[in-house]
KOLVEX-103813 format. One line per field, with one value per residue (C-alpha): x, y, z; residue in three letters. Coordinates in steps of 0.25 Angstrom, whole numbers, always signed. Example, Ala and Ser with C-alpha at 12.3 -4.5 7.8 and 13.67 -1.06 7.14 Angstrom:
<atoms>
X = +49, +55 $
Y = -18, -4 $
Z = +31, +29 $
gumi = ALA, SER $
</atoms>
This chain:
<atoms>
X = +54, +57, +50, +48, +37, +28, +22, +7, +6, -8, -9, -18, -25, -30, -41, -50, -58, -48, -60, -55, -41, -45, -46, -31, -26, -31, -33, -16, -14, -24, -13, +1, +9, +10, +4, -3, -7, -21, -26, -32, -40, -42, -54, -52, -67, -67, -80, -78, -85, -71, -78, -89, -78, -70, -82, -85, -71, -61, -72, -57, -50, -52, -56, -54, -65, -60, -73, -65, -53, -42, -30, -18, -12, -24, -29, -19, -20, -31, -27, -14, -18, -25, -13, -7, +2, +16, +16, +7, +7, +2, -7, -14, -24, -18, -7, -5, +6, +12, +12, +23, +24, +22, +32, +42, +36, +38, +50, +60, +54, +54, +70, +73, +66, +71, +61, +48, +41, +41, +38, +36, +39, +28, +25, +14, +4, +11, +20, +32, +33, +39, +28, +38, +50, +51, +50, +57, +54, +62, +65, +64, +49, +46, +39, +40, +44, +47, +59, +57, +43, +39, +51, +48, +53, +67, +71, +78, +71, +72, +81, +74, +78, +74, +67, +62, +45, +39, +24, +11, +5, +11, +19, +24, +25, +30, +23, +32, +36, +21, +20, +36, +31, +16, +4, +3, +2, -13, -7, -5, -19, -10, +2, +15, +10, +18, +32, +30, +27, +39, +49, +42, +48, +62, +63, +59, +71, +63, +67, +57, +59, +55, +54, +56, +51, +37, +30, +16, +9, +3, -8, -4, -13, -25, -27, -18, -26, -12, -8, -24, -27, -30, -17, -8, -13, -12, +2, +8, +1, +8, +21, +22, +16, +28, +39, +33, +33, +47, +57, +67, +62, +77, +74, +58, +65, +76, +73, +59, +50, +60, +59, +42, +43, +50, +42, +28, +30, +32, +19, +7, -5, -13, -4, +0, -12, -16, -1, -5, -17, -7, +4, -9, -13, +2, +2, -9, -4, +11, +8, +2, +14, +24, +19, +16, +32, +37, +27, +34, +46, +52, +61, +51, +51, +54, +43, +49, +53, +38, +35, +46, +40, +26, +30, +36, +24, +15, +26, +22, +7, +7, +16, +6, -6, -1, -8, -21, -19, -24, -16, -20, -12, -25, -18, -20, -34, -37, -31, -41, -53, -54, -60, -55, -58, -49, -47, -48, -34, -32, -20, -26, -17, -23, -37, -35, -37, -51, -55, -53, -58, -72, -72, -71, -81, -90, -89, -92, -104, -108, -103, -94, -106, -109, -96, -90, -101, -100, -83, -85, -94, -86, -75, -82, -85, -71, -65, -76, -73, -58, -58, -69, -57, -45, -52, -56, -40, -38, -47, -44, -28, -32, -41, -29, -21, -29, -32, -15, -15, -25, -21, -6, -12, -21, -8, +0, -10, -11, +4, +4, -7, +1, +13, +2, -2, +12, +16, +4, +7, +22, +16, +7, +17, +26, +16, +14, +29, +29, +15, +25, +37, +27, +19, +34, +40, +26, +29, +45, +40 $
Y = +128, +126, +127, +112, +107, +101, +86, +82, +77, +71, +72, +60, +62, +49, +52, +44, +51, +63, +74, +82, +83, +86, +101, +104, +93, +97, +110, +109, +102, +111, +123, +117, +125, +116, +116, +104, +94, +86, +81, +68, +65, +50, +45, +33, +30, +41, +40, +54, +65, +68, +65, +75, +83, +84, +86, +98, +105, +100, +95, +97, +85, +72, +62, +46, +40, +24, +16, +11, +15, +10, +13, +23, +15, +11, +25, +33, +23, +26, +40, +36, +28, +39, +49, +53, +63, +64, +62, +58, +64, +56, +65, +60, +70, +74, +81, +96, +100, +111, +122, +116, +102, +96, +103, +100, +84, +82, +90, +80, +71, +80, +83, +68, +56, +48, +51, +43, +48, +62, +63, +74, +80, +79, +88, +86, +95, +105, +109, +106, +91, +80, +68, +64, +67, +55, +41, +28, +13, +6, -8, -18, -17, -6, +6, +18, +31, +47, +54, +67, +61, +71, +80, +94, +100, +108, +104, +91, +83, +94, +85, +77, +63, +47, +40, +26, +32, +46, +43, +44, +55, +64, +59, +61, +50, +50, +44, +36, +32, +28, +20, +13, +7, +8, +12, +12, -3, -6, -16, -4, +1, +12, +14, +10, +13, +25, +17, +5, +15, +23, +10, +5, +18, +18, +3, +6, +17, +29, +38, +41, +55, +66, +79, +87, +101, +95, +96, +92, +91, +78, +77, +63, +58, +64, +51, +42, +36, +30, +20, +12, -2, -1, +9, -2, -13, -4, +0, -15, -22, -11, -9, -25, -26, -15, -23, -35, -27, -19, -27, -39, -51, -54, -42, -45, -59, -54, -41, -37, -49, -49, -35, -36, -47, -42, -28, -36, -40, -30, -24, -21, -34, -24, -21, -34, -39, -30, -34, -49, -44, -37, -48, -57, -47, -45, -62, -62, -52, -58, -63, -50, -43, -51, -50, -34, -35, -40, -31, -19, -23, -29, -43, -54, -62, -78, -87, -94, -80, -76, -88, -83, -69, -77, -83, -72, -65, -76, -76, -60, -63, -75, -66, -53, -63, -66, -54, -60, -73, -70, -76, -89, -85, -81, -81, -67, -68, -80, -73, -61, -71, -75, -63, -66, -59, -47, -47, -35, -29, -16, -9, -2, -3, -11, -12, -16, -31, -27, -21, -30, -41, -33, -32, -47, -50, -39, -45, -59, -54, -44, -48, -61, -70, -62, -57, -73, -79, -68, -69, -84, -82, -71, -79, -90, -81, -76, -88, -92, -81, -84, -98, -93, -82, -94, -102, -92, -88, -99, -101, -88, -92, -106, -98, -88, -98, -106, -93, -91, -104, -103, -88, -95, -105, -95, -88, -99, -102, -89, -90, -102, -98, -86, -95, -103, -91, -86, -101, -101, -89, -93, -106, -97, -90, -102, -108, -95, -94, -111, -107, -97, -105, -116, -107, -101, -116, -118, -105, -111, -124 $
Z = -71, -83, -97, -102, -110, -100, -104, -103, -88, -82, -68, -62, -46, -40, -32, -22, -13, -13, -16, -4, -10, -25, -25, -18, -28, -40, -39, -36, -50, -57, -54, -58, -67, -78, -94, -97, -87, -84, -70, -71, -57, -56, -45, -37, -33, -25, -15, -11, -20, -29, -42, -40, -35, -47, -56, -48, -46, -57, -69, -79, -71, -77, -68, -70, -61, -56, -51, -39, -31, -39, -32, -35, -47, -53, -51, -56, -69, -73, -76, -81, -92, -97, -96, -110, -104, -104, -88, -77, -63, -51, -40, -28, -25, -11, -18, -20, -29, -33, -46, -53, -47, -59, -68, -56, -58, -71, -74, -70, -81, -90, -89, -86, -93, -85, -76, -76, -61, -53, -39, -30, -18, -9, +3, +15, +14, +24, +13, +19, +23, +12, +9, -4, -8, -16, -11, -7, -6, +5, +4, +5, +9, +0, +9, +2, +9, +5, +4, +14, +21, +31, +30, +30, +15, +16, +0, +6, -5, -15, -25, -37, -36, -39, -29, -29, -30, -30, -24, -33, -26, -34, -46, -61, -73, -87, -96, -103, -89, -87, -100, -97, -83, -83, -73, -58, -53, -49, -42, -31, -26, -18, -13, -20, -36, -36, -28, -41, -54, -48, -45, -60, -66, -60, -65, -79, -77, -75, -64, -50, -47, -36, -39, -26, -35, -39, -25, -19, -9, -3, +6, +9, +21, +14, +6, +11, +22, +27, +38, +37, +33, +20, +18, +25, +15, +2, +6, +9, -3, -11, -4, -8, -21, -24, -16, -25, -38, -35, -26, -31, -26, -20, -11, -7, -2, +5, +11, +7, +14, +27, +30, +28, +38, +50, +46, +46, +60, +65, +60, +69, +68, +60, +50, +48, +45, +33, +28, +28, +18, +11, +9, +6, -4, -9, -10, -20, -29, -32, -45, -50, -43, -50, -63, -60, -56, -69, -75, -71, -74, -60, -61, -60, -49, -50, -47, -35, -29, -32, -22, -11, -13, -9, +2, +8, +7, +13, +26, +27, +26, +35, +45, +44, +48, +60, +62, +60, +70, +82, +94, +101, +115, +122, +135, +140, +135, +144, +156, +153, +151, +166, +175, +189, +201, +209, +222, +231, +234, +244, +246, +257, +270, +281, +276, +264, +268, +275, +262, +253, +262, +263, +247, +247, +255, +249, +236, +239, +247, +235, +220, +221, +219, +205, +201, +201, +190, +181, +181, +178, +167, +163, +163, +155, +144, +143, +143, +132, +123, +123, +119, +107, +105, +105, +96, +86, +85, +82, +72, +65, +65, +59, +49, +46, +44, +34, +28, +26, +20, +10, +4, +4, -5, -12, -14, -19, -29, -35, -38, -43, -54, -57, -60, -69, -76, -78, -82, -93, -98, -101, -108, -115, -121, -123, -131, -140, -143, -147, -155, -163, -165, -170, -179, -185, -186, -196, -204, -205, -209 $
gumi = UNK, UNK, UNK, UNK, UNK, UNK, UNK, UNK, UNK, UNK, UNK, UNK, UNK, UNK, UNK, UNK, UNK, UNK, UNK, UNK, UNK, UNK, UNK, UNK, UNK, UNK, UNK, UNK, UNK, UNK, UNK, UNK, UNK, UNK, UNK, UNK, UNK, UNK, UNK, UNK, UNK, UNK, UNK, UNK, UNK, UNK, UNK, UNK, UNK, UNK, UNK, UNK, UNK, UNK, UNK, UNK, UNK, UNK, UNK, UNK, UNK, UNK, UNK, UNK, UNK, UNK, UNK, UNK, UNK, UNK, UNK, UNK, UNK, UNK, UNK, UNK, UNK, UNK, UNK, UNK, UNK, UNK, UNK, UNK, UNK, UNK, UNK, UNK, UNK, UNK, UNK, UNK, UNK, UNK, UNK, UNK, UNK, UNK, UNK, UNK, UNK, UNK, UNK, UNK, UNK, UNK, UNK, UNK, UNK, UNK, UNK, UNK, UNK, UNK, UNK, UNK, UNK, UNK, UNK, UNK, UNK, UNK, UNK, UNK, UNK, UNK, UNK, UNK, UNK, UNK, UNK, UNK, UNK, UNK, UNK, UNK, UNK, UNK, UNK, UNK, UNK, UNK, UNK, UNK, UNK, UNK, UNK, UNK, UNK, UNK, UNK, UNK, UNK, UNK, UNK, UNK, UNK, UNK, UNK, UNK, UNK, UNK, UNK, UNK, UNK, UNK, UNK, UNK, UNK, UNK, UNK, UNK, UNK, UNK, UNK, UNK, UNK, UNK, UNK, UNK, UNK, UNK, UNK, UNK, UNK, UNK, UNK, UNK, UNK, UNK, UNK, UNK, UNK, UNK, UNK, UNK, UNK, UNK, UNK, UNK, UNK, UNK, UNK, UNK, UNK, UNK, UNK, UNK, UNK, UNK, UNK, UNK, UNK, UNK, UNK, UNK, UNK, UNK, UNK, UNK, UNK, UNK, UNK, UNK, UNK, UNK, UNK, UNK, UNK, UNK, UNK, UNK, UNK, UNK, UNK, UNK, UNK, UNK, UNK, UNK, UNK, UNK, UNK, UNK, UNK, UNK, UNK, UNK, UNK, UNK, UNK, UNK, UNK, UNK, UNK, UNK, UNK, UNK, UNK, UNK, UNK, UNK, UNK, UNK, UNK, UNK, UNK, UNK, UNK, UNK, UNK, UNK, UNK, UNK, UNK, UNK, UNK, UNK, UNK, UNK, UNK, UNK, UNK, UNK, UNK, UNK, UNK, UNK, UNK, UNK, UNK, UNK, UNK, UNK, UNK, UNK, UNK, UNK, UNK, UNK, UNK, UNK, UNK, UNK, UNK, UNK, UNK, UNK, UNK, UNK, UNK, UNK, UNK, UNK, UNK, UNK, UNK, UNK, UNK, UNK, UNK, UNK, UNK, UNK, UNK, UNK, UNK, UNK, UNK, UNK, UNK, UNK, UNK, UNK, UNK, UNK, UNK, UNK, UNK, UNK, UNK, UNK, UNK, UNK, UNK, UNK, UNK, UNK, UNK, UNK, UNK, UNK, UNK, UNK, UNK, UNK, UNK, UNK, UNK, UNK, UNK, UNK, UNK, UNK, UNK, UNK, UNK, UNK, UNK, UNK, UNK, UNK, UNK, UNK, UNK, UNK, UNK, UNK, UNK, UNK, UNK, UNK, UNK, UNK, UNK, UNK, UNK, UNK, UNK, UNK, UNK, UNK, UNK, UNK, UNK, UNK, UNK, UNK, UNK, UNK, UNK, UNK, UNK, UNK, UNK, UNK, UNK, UNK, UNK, UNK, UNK, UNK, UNK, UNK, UNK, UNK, UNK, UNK, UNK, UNK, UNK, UNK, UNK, UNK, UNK, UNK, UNK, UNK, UNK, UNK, UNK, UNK, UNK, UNK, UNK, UNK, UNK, UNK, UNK, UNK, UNK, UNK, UNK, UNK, UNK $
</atoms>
């Protein structure tokens, strides 16, 4: 490696209830070969003892304590804003990196200023399987995936190259790249936070980089907790609070709401119902999205494309709950409902007429009389039960209904105030520029 003068850098480690991965974390970052650097350990609200922990076993680590879980943006924020150093590194506390992985990360910045975020090349914890090699957004739906996931490292994604997002488990900023595009979105409680900073850089013309030198280790289904409920609902309301924020609305029209259509039906009924929350909650956001959008720099959106882009949403929410309607075709229920009697069959040769002659008359001499009340009243019950069960279905789907009906109003309303708002505001300002023209005409006369 060569002798550069190495810039201040502080390296920030969100943690919630990751006290059982600190020490192999930090005591990794505590050993890197480089001159001046500070660990910065920010806590999410752990409930588990990490705080007592870190008191007790790294007292020199400053610790940022949020009251409440905050999410990776909004974690990771705290510390930023705090940062004065020349760059800031991203760590998730299940990765293990290497002596000189942070040289190898922000060297690349160093020789190109083009440069605004590193990456790394990221490694299973057997050593030799690719997590991250780099990643990409396919569209037009916006799922992310990694270059080399799950291949076994042979230096086939040894080359340093621009990719579209390197992930924030393990990543590198410059400041003046920081100050150019600004913090995490808070908009993201998790997932997708590093994909936007890194598609927010690349359109302020700074380059996304992976460095295939600057390795790590990431213990990713130690924290993960993927594949769940609660990971399904994160991950969509994020995945479309991206496509939103990043995709040209010609493209969400076109080929973006399409391709969610046909791939939501062919969801499984429990997925499709967290997606309906999810679309809901994506619904109820758009006028913060849209002015987060031009915020960051993305072609606004016209008004009457703002209310295609509603409605389409709306025909994804209604689609997804279908889910929730329960079916009014309670036909095989009904032939269920009704116990009947089973005659006695033999396929014994010859006697097997005898036989079930004698079980006939044995059971009307011994059960028949008993057994006939109890199937009727059996039967009267069932059939009870299934007419309580027709008539709350459709109940519940009158309900549902009414329900999709009223957050479609509910929705349409919030719109329509946002417009208000954003047509105040223009008045508002209309009316300061008229109060200055009038106030120079006075001066001139």
């Amino acid at each position: 490696m060569q002798q550069l003068n190495w810039p201040s850098v502080t390296i920030i480690v969100l943690n919630y209830n990751g006290r059982f991965l600190l020490k192999t974390c930090l005591d990794a970052l505590l050993t890197i070969d480089y001159p001046q650097y500070k660990i910065v350990l920010v806590d999410n609200a752990s409930t588990d003892d990490s705080l007592i922990y870190m008191q007790a076993h790294f007292p020199n680590i400053k610790v940022i304590v949020n009251t409440e879980n905050r999410g990776f943006a909004a974690g990771n924020n705290s510390a930023l804003r705090m940062s004065q150093t020349e760059f800031a590194i991203l760590v998730n506390p299940d990765i293990v990196v290497t002596i000189n992985w942070l040289k190898q990360l922000i060297e690349p910045m160093l020789a190109d200023h083009s440069i605004g975020i590193t990456g790394c090349k990221l490694l299973y914890p057997d050593g030799k399987t690719l997590q991250h090699a780099g990643g990409i957004i396919t569209m037009p739906q916006a799922f992310p995936d990694h270059f080399g996931v799950h291949a076994i490292d042979s230096g086939q994604f040894d080359t340093q190259n621009d990719v579209d997002y390197v992930i924030g488990a393990a990543l590198a900023i410059r400041r003046e790249t920081l100050a150019t595009i600004g913090l995490l979105d808070e908009g993201f409680f998790l997932y997708y936070e590093d994909s936007d900073w890194c598609s927010r850089a690349r359109r302020a013309g700074y380059r996304v980089v992976y460095v295939p030198t600057a390795v790590a280790i990431h213990d990713e289904s130690a924290i993960a907790g993927q594949g769940g409920p609660t990971y399904q609902r994160r991950f969509h309301s994020s995945r479309w609070r991206y496509l939103l924020k990043h995709t040209p609305a010609e493209t969400l029209l076109n080929a973006t709401f399409p391709a969610e259509m046909d791939w939501l039906k062919q969801r499984d009924p429990s997925l499709q119902r967290r997606l309906a929350a999810v679309y809901r909650q994506t619904l109820f956001a758009l006028p913060e999205i849209w002015q987060t959008r031009t915020a960051d720099g993305a072609a606004a959106v016209p008004p009457d494309t703002q209310y295609q882009i509603t409605e389409k949403l709306l025909g994804l929410h209604h689609t997804a709950m279908q889910a929730f309607q329960l079916s009014t075709d309670f036909n095989q229920f009904a032939q269920a409902a009704t116990v009947e009697e089973r005659p006695f069959i033999s396929t014994t040769p010859l006697i097997g007429s005898i036989l079930v002659k004698l079980r006939t008359l044995w059971l009307n001499m011994a059960a028949r009389w008993y057994i006939r009340p109890l199937t009727g009243q059996q039967n009267s019950f069932n059939h009870a039960l299934l007419h309580e069960l027709q008539t709350t279905a459709v109940e519940l789907n009158r309900r549902g209904e009414i329900l999709l009906a009223q957050e479609s109003d509910q929705i349409a309303l919030q719109h329509q105030q946002a417009d208000l708002h954003a047509e105040l505001a223009q008045l508002e300002k209309n009316l300061t520029n008229i109060a200055a023209r009038l106030q120079r005409l006075q001066k001139t006369t």
